[in-house]
DRENMARLUM-161605 format. One record per residue: residue in three letters; y, z, x of N, C-alpha, C in turn. Coordinates in steps of 0.2 Angstrom, whole numbers, plus 5000, padded with zeros to 4 digits. Example, Ala and Ser with C-alpha at 12.3 -4.5 7.8 and 13.67 -1.06 7.14 Angstrom:
DRENMARLUM-161605
atom residu: ALA; n.v: 4972; n.w: 5039; n.u: 5066; ca.v: 4978; ca.w: 5039; ca.u: 5062; c.v: 4984; c.w: 5039; c.u: 5066
atom residu: SER; n.v: 4989; n.w: 5035; n.u: 5064; ca.v: 4995; ca.w: 5036; ca.u: 5068; c.v: 5000; c.w: 5039; c.u: 5064
end
This chain:
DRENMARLUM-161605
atom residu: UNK; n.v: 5655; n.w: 5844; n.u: 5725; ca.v: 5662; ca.w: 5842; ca.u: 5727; c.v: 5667; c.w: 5847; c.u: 5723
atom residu: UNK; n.v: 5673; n.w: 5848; n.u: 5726; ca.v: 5677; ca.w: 5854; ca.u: 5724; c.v: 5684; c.w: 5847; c.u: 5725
atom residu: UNK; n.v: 5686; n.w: 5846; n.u: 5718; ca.v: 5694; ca.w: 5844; ca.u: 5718; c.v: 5697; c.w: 5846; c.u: 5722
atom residu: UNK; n.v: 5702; n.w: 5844; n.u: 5729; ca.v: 5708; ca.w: 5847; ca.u: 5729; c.v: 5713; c.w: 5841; c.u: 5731
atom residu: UNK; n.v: 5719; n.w: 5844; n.u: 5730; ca.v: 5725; ca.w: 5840; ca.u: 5732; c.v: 5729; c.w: 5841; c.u: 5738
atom residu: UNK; n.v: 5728; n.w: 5835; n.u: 5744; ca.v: 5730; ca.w: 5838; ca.u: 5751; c.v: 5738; c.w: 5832; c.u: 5754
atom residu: UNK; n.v: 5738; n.w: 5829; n.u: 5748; ca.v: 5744; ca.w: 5828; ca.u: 5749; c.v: 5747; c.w: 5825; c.u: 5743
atom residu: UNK; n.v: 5755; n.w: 5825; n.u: 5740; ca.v: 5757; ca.w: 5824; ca.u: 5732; c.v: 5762; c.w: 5818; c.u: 5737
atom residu: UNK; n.v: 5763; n.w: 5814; n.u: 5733; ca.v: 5767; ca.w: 5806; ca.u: 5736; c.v: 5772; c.w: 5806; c.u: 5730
atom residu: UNK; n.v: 5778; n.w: 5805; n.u: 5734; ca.v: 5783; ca.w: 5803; ca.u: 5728; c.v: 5786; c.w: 5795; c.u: 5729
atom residu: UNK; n.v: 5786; n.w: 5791; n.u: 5726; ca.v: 5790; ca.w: 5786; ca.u: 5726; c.v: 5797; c.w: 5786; c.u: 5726
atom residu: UNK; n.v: 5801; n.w: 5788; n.u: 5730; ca.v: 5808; ca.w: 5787; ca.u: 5730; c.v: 5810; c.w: 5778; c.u: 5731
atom residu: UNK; n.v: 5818; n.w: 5781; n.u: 5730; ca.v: 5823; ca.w: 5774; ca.u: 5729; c.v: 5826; c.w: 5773; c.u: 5738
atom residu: UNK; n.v: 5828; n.w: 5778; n.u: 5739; ca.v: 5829; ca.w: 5779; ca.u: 5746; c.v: 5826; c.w: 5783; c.u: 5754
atom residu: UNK; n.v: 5824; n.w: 5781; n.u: 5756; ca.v: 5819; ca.w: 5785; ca.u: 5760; c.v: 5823; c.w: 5792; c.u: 5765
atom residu: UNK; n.v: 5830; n.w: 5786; n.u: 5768; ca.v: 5832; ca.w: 5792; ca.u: 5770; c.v: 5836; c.w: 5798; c.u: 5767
atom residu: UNK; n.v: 5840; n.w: 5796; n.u: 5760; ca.v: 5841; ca.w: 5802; ca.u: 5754; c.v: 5836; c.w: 5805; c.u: 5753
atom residu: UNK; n.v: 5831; n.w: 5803; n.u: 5752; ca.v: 5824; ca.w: 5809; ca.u: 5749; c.v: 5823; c.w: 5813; c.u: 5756
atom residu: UNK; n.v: 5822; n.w: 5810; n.u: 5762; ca.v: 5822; ca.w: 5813; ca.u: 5768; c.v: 5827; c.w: 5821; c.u: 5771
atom residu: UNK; n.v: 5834; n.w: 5817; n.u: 5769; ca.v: 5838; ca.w: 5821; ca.u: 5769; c.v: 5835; c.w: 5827; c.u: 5764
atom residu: UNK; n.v: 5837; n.w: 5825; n.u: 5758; ca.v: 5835; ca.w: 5831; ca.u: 5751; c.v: 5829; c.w: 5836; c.u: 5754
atom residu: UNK; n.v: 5823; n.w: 5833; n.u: 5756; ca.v: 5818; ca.w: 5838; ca.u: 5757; c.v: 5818; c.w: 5843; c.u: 5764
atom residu: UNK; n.v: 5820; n.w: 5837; n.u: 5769; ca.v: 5820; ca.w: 5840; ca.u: 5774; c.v: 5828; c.w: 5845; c.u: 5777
atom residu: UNK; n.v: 5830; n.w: 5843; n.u: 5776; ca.v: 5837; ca.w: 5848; ca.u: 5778; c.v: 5840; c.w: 5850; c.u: 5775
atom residu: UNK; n.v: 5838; n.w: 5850; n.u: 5765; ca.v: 5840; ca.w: 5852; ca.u: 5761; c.v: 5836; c.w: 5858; c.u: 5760
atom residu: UNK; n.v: 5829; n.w: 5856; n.u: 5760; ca.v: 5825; ca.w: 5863; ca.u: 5756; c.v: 5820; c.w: 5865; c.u: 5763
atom residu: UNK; n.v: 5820; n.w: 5861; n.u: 5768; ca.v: 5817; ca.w: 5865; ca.u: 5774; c.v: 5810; c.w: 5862; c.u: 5775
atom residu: UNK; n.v: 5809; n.w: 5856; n.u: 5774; ca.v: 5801; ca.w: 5855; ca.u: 5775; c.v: 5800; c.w: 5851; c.u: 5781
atom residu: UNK; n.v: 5794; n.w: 5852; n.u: 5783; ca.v: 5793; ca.w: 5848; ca.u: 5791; c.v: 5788; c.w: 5843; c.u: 5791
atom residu: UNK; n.v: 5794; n.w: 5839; n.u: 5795; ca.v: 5790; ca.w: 5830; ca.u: 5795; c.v: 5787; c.w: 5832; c.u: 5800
atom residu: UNK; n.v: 5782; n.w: 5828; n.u: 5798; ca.v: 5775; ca.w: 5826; ca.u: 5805; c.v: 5773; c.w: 5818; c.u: 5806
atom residu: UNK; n.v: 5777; n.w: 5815; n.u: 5800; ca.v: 5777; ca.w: 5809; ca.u: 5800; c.v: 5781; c.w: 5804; c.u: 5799
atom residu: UNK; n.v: 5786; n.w: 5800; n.u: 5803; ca.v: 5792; ca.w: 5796; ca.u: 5801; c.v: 5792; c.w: 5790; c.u: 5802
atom residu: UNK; n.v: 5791; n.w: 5785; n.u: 5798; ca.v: 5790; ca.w: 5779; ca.u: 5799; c.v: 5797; c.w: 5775; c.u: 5794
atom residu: UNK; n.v: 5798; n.w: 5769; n.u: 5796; ca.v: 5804; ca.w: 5766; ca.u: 5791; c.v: 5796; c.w: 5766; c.u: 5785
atom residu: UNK; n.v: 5801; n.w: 5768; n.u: 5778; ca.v: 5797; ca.w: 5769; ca.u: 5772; c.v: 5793; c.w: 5773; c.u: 5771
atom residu: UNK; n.v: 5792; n.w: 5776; n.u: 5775; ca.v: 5788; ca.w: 5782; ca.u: 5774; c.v: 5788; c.w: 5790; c.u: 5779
atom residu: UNK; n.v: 5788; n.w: 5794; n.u: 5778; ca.v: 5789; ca.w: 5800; ca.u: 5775; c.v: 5784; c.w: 5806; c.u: 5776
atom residu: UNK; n.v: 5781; n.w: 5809; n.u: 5781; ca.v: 5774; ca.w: 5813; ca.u: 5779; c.v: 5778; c.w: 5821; c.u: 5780
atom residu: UNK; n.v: 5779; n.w: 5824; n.u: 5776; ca.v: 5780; ca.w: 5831; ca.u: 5775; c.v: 5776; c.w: 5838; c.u: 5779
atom residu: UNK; n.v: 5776; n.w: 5842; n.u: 5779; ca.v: 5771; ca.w: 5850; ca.u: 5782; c.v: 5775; c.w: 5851; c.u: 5775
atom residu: UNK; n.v: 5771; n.w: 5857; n.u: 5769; ca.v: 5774; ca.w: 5860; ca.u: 5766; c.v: 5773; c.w: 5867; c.u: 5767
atom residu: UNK; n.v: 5770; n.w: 5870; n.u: 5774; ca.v: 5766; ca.w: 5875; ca.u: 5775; c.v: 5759; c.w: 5876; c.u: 5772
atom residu: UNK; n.v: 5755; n.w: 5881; n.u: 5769; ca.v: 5751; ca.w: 5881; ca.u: 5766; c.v: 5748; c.w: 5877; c.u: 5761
atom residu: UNK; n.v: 5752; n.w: 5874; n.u: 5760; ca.v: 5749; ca.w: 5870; ca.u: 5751; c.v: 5748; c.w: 5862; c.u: 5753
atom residu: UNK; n.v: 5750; n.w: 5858; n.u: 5752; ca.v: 5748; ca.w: 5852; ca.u: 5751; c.v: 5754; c.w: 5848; c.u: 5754
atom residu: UNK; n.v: 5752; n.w: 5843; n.u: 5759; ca.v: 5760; ca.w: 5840; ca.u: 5763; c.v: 5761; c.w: 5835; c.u: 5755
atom residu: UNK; n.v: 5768; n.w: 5834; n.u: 5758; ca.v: 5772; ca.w: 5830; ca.u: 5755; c.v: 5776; c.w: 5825; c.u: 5758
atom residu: UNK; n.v: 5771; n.w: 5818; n.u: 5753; ca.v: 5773; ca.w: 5811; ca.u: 5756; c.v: 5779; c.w: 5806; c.u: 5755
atom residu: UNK; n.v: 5784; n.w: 5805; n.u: 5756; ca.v: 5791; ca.w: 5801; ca.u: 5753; c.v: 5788; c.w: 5792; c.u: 5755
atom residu: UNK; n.v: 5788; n.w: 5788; n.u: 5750; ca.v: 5786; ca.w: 5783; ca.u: 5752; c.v: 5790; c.w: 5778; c.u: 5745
atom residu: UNK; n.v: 5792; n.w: 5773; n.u: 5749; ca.v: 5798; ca.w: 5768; ca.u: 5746; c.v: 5794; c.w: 5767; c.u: 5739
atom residu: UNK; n.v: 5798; n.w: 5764; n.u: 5734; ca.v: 5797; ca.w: 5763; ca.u: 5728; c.v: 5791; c.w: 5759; c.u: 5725
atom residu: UNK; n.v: 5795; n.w: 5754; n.u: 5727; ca.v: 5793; ca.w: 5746; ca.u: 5727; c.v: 5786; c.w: 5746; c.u: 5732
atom residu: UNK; n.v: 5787; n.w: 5750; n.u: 5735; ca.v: 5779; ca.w: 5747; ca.u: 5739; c.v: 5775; c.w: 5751; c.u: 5737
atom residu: UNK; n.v: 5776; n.w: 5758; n.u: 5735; ca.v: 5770; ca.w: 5762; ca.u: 5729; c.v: 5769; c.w: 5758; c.u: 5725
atom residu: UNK; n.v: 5773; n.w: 5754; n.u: 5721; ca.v: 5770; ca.w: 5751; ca.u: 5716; c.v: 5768; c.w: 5745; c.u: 5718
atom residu: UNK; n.v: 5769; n.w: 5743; n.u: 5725; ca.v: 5764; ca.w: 5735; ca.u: 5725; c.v: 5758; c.w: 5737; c.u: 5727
atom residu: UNK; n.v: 5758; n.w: 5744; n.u: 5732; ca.v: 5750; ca.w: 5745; ca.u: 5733; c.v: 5746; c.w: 5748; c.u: 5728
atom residu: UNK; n.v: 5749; n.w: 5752; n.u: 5722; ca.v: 5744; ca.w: 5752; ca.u: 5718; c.v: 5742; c.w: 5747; c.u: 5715
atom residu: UNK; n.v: 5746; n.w: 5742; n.u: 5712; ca.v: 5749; ca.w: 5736; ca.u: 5709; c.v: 5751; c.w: 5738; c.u: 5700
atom residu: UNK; n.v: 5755; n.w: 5738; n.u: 5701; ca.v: 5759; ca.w: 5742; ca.u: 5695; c.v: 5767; c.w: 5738; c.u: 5693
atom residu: UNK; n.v: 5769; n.w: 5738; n.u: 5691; ca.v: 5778; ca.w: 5736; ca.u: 5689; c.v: 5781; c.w: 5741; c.u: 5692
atom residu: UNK; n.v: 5788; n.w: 5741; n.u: 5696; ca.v: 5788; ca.w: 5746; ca.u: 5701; c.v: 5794; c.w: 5748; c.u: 5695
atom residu: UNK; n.v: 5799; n.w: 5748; n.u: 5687; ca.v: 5802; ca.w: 5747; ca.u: 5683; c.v: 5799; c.w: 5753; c.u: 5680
atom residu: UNK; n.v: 5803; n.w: 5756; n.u: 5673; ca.v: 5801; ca.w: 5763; ca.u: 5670; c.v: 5805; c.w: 5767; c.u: 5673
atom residu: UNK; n.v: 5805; n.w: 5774; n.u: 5669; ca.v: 5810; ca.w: 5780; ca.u: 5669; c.v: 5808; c.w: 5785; c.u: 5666
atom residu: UNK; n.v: 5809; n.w: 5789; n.u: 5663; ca.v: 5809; ca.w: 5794; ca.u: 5659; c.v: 5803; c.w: 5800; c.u: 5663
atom residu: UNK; n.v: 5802; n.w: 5803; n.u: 5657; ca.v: 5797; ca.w: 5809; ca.u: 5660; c.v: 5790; c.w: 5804; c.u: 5664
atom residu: UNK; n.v: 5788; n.w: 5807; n.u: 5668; ca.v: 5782; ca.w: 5805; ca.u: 5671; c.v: 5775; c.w: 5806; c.u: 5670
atom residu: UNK; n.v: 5774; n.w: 5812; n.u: 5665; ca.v: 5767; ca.w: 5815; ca.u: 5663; c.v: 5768; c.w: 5821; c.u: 5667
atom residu: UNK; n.v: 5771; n.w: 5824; n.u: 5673; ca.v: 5770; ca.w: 5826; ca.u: 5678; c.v: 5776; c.w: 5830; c.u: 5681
atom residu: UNK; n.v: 5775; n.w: 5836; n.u: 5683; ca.v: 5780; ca.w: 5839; ca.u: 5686; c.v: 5777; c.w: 5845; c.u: 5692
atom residu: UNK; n.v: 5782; n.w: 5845; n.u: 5699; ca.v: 5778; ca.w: 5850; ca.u: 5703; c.v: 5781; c.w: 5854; c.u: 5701
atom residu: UNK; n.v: 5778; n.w: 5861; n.u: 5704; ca.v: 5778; ca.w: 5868; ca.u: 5703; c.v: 5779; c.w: 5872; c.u: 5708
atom residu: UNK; n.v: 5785; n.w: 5875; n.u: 5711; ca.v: 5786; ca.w: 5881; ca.u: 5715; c.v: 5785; c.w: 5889; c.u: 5713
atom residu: UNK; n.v: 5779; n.w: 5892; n.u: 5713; ca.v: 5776; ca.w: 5897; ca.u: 5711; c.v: 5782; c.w: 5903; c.u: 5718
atom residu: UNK; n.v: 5787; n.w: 5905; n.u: 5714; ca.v: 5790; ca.w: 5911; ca.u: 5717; c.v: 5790; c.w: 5918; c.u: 5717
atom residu: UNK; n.v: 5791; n.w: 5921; n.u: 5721; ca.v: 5792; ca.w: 5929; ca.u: 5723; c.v: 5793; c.w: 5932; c.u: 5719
atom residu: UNK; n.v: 5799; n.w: 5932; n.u: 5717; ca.v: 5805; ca.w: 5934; ca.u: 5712; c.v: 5810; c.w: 5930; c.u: 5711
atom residu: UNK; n.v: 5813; n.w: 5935; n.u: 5705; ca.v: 5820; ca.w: 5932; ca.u: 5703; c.v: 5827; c.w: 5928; c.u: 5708
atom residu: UNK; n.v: 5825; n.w: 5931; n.u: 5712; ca.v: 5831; ca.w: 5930; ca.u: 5719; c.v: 5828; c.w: 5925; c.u: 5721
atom residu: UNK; n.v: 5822; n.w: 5924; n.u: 5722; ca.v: 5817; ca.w: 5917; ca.u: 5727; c.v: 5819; c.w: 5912; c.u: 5721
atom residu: UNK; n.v: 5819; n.w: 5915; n.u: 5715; ca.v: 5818; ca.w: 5906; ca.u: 5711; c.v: 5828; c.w: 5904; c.u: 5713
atom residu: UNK; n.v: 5831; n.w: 5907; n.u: 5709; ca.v: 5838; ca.w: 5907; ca.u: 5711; c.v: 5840; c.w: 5904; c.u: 5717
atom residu: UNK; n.v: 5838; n.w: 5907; n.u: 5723; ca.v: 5838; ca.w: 5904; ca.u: 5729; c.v: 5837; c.w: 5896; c.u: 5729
atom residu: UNK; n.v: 5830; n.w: 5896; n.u: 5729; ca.v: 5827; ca.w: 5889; ca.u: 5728; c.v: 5830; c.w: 5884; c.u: 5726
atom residu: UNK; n.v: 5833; n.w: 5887; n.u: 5718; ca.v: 5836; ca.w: 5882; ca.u: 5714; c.v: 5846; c.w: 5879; c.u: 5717
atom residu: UNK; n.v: 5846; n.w: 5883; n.u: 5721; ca.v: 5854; ca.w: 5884; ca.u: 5723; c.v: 5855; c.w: 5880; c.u: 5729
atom residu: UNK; n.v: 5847; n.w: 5881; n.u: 5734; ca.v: 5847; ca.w: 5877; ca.u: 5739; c.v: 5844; c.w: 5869; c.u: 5735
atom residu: UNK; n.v: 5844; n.w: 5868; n.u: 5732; ca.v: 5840; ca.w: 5861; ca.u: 5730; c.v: 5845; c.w: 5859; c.u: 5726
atom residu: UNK; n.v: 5850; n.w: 5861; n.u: 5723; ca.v: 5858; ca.w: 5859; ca.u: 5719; c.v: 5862; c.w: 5857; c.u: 5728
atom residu: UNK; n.v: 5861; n.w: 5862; n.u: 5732; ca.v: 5866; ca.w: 5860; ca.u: 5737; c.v: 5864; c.w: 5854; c.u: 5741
atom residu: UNK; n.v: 5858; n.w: 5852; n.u: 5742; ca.v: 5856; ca.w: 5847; ca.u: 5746; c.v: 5856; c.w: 5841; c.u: 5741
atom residu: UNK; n.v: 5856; n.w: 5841; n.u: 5734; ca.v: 5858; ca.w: 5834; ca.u: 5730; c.v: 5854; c.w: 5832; c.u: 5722
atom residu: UNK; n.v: 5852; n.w: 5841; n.u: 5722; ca.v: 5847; ca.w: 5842; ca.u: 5715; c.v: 5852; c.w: 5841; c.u: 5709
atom residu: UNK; n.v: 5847; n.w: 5839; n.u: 5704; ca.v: 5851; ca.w: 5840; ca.u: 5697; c.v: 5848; c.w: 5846; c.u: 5692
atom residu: UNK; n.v: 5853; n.w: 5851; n.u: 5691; ca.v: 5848; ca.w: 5857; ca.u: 5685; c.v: 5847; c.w: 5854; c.u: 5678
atom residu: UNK; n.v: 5842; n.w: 5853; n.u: 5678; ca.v: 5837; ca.w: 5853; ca.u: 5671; c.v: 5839; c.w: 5856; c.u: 5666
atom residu: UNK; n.v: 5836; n.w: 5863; n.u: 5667; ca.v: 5837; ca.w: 5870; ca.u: 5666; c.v: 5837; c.w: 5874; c.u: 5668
atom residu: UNK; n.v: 5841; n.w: 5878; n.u: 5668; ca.v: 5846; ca.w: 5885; ca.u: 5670; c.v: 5840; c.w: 5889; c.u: 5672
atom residu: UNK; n.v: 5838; n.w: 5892; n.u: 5676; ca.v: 5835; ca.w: 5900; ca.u: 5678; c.v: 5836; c.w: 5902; c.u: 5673
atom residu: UNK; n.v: 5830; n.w: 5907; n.u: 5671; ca.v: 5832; ca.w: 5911; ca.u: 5664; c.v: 5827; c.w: 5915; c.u: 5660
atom residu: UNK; n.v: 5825; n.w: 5920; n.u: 5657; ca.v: 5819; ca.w: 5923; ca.u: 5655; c.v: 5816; c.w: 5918; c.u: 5651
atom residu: UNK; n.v: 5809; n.w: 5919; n.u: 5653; ca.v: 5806; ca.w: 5917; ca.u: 5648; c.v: 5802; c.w: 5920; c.u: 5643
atom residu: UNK; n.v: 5798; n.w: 5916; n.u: 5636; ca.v: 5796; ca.w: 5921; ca.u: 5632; c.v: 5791; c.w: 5924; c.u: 5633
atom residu: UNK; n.v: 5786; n.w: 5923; n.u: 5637; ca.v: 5781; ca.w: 5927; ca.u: 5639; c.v: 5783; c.w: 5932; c.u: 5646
atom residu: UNK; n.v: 5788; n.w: 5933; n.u: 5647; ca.v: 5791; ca.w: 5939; ca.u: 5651; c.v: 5791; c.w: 5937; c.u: 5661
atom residu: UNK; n.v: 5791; n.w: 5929; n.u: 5660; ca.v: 5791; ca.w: 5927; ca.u: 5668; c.v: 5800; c.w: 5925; c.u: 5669
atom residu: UNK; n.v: 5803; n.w: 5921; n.u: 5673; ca.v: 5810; ca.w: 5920; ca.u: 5674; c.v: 5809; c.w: 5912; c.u: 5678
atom residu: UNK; n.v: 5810; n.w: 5909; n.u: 5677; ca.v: 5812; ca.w: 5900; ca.u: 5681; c.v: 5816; c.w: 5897; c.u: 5677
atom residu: UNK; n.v: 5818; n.w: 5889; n.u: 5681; ca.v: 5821; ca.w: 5884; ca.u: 5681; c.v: 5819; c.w: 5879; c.u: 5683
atom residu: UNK; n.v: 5822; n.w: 5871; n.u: 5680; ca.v: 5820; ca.w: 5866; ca.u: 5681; c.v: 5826; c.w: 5863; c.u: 5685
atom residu: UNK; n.v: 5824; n.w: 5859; n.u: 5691; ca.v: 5829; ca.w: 5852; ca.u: 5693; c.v: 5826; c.w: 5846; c.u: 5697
atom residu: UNK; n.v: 5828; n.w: 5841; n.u: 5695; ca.v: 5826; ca.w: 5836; ca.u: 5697; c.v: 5826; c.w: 5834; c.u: 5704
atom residu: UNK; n.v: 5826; n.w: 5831; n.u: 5708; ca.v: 5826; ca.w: 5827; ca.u: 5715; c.v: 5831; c.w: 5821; c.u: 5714
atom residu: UNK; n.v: 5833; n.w: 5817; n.u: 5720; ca.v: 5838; ca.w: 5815; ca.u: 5718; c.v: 5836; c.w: 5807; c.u: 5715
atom residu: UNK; n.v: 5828; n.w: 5808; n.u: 5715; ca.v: 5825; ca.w: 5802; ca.u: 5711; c.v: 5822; c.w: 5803; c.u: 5705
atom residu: UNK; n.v: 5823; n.w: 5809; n.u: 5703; ca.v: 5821; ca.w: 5812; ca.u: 5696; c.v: 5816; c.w: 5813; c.u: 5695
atom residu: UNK; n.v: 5810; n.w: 5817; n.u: 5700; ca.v: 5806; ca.w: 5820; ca.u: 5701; c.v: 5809; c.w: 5827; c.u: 5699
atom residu: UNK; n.v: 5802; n.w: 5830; n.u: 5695; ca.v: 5804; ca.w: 5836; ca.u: 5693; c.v: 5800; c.w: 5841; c.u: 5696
atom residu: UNK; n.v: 5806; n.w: 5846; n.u: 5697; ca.v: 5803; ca.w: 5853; ca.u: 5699; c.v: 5804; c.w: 5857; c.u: 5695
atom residu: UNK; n.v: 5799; n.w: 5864; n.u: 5693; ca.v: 5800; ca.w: 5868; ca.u: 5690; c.v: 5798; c.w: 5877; c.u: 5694
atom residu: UNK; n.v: 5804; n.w: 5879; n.u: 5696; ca.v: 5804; ca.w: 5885; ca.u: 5702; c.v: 5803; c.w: 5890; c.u: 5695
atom residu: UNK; n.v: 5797; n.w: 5895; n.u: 5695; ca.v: 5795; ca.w: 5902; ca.u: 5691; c.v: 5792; c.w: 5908; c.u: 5697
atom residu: UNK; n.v: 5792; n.w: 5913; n.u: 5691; ca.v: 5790; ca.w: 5919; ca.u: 5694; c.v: 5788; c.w: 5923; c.u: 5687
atom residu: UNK; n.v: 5780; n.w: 5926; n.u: 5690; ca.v: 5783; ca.w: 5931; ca.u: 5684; c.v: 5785; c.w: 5937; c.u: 5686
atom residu: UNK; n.v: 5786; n.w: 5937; n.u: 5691; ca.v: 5788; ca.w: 5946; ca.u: 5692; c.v: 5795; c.w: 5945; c.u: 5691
end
């Protein structure tokens, strides 16, 4: 058996803000719209699921309560410097918060950090 991941689930506060942000903000395609639920196309990589808070956390069973860093952050593997800049510009326009600024890093790649508007973190890089 080969690990893979075919679909990344985020527990939003709102389904239809998360909705909007992903879909008509950064351009992904619903294949599945249910009240509280959410199913994404991300194209090639893995869909992406929107699904209400409080019922992530009742069907794992967990306390749906807590904040801060998550252990976990996705990842936009971009083009170039224009692709990360873009991405981060369109993801400010539809309801993102920047993190961190675009900007060289010390191993000689260029990215930025912005959250979602439920404070999922994304981190858009490049090394070219």
């Amino acid at each position: 058996m080969s690990l893979q991941v075919s679909v990344v689930m985020l527990g939003v506060k709102d389904i239809e803000r998360a909705k909007e942000f992903y879909v008509d903000g950064l351009g992904a395609e619903p294949t599945q719209d249910y009240p509280g639920f959410v199913r994404c196309s991300l194209g090639d990589g893995p869909d992406l699921a929107l699904y209400e808070w409080g019922a992530v956390a009742d069907d794992i069973g967990v306390p749906a309560d807590g904040s801060g860093f998550r252990g976990f952050s996705l990842h936009f593997i971009a083009g170039s410097r224009e692709e990360v800049d873009t991405v981060i510009q369109a993801a400010v326009a539809a309801g993102a918060t920047v993190i961190k600024p675009a900007e060289g890093a010390q191993w000689g790649g260029y990215g930025g950090t912005f959250s979602d508007p439920d404070g999922h973190l994304w981190k858009v890089v490049t090394n070219a």
